[in-house]
C-alpha positions in Angstrom: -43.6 77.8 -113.3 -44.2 75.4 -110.2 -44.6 71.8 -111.2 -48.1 71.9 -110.0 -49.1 73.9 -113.1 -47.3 71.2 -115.5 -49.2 69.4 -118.0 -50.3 66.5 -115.8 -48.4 63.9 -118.0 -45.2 66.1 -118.0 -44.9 66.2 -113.7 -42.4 63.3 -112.6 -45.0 62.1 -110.4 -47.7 61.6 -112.7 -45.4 60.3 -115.4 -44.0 57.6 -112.8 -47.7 56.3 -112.2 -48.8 55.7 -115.7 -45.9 55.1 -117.3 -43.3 53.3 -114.6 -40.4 54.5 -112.9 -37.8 53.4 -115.8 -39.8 55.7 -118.0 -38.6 59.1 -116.2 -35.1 61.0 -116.4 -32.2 60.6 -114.1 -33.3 64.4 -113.4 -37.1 63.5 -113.1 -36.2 60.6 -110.5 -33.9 62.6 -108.4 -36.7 65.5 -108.3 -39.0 62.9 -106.7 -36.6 62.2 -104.2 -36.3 65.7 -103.4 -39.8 66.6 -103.4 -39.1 70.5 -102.9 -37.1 73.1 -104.8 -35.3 76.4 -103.7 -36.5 79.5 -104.5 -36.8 80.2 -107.8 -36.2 76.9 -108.8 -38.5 73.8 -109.0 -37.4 70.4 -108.0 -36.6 69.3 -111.8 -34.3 72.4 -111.7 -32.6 71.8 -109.2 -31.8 68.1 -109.9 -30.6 68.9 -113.1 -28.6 71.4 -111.3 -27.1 68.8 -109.1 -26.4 66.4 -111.5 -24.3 68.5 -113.4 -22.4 69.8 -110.3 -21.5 65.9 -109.3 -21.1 64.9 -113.3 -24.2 62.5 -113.6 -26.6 60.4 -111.2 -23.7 58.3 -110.4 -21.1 60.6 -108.5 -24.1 62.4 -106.2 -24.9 58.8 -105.1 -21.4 58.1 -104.5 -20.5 61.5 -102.8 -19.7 61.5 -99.3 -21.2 63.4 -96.5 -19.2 66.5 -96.0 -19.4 66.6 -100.4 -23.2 66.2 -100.1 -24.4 68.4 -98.0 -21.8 71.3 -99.7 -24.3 71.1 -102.7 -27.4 73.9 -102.7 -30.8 72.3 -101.7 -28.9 68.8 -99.7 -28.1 68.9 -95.8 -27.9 65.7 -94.0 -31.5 64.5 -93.5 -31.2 63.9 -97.4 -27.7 62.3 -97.2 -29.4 59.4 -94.6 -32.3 59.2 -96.8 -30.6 58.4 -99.9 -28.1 56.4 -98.2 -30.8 54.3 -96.7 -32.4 54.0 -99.8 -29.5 53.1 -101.5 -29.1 49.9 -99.3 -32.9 48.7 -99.4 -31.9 48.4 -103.2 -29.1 46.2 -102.2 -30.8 44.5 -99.9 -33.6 43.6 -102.5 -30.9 42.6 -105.0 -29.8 40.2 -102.3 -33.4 38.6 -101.1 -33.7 38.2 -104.9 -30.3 35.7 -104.9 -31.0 34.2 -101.6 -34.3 32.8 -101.7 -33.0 29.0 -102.5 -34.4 29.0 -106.5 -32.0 28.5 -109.1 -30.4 31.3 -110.7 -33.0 32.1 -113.7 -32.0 35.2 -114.9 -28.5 36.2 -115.9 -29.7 39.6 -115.7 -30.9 39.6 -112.0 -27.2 38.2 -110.8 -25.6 40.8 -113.0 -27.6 43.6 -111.0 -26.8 42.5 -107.5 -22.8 41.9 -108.6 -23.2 45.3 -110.0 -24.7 46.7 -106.7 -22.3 45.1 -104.3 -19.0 46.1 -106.3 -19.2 48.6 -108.6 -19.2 51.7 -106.3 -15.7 50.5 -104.5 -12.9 52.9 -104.6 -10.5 50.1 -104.7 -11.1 46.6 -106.4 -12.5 43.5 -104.9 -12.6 40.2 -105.6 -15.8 38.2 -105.1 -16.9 34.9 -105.3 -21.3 33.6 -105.9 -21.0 30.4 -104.2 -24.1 28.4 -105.5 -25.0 24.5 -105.1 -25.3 21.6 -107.7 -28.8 23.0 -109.0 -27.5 26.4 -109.3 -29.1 28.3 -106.4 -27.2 30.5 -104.2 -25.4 29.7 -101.3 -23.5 32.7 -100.4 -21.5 35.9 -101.4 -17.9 36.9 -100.1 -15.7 39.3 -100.9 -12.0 37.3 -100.8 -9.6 39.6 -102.0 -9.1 43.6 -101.7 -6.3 45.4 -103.4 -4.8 45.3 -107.3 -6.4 42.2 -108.7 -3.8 40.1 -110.0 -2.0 36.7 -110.1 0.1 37.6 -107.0 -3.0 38.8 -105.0 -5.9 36.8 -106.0 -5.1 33.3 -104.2 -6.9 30.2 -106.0 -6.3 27.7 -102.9 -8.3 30.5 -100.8 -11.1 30.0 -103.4 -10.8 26.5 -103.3 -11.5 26.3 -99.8 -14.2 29.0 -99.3 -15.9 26.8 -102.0 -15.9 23.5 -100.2 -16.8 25.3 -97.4 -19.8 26.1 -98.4 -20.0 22.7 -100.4 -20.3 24.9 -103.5 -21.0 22.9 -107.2 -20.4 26.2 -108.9 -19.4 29.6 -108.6 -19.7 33.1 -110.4 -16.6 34.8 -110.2 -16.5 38.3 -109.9 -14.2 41.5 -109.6 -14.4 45.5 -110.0 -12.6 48.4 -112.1 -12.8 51.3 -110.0 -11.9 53.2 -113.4 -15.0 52.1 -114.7 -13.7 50.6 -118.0 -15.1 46.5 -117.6 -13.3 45.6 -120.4 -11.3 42.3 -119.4 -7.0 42.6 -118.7 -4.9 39.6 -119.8 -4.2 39.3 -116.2 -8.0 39.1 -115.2 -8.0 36.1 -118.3 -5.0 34.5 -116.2 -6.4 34.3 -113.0 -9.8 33.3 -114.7 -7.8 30.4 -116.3 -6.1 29.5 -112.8 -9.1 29.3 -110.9 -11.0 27.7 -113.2 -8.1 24.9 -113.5 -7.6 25.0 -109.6 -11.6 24.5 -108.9 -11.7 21.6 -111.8 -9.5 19.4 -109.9 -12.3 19.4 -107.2 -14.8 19.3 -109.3 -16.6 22.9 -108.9 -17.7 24.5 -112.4 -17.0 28.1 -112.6 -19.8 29.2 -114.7 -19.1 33.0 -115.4 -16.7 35.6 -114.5 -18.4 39.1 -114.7 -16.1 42.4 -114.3 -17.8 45.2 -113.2 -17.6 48.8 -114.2 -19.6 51.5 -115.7 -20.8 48.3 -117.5 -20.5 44.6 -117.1 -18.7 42.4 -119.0 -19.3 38.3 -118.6 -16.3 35.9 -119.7 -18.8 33.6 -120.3 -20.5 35.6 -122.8 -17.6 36.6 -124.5 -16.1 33.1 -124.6 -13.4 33.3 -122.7 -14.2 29.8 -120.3 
């Protein structure tokens, strides 16, 4: 049965306009996105379809081209759309941070660290530089590789911090396995840079690890 004949508050559409978009499936979302099914198969179908060829939402957005387009109903003009998409949302994440107000809501911060690091093959370190009432100043990626004592430098933080005359900073790093939960050598280093940035005095105010899930040292009390 074509969607048109679905129960008006069944069709992903519909259901996005009166009830929001967080209130639809990871199917139901991606079958707006690809407006059309194949024959035989309606746009719900074949999102469901997709997503469990890739294993969940997450893999088809991290799929690369030549993966992509190998997938029944995809081709290219699909791969730029998402792709582009994808960044807007990054990009919105960002204007959210960098708009000069103080940081208000953990849970906006979390969301843009989550955007710019989780989908990273390989980890990276990251620093939120932010000023003495707590709004943003900049984001940099410092450090690329196995995240550990040897590789994550804290006189390299030091100076990108007074740099930027930074009062503060949000640490940040990836797991590419997807498991956030906190190593003892992600506690060292946290204990390092906090020491090394105390001596000039710059607060380090969380230190999120991001994975399937985040996880926030500060939360956990482990500053």
């Amino acid at each position: 049965m074509p969607i048109t004949d679905w129960p008006a508050d069944e069709r992903p559409r519909e259901k996005l306009l009166k009830r929001g978009a967080a209130a639809l499936s990871d199917a139901e979302l991606l079958a707006i996105f690809l407006r059309t099914g194949v024959a035989g198969r309606t746009a719900v179908d074949l999102a469901r379809d997709l997503l469990s060829r890739f294993g969940g939402l997450r893999p088809l957005l991290q799929a690369d081209l030549d993966s992509f387009c190998a997938a029944r109903g995809l081709g290219q003009a699909k791969y730029t759309q998402l792709q582009a998409v994808l960044e807007m949302g990054r990009r919105h994440l960002s204007e959210t941070l960098a708009r000069g107000e103080a940081l208000g809501n953990p849970d906006d911060t979390r969301r843009y660290l989550s955007a710019r690091l989780r989908d990273y093959p390989f980890e990276v370190f990251a620093c939120l530089f932010l000023d003495n009432r707590h709004r943003v100043i900049t984001f940099e990626e410092l450090f690329r590789g196995t995240i550990d004592g040897a590789s994550v430098h804290p006189r390299e933080v030091v100076r990108r911090a007074l740099v930027h005359n930074a009062a503060a900073v949000i640490l940040a790093h990836n797991h590419p396995s997807g498991v956030a939960e906190p190593s003892r050598s992600d506690e060292a280093i946290t204990r390092r840079l906090r020491e090394a940035l105390a001596l000039v005095d710059i607060r380090v105010l969380d230190h999120v690890v991001v994975g399937d899930e985040l996880v926030s040292f500060a939360e956990r009390g482990l500053l």
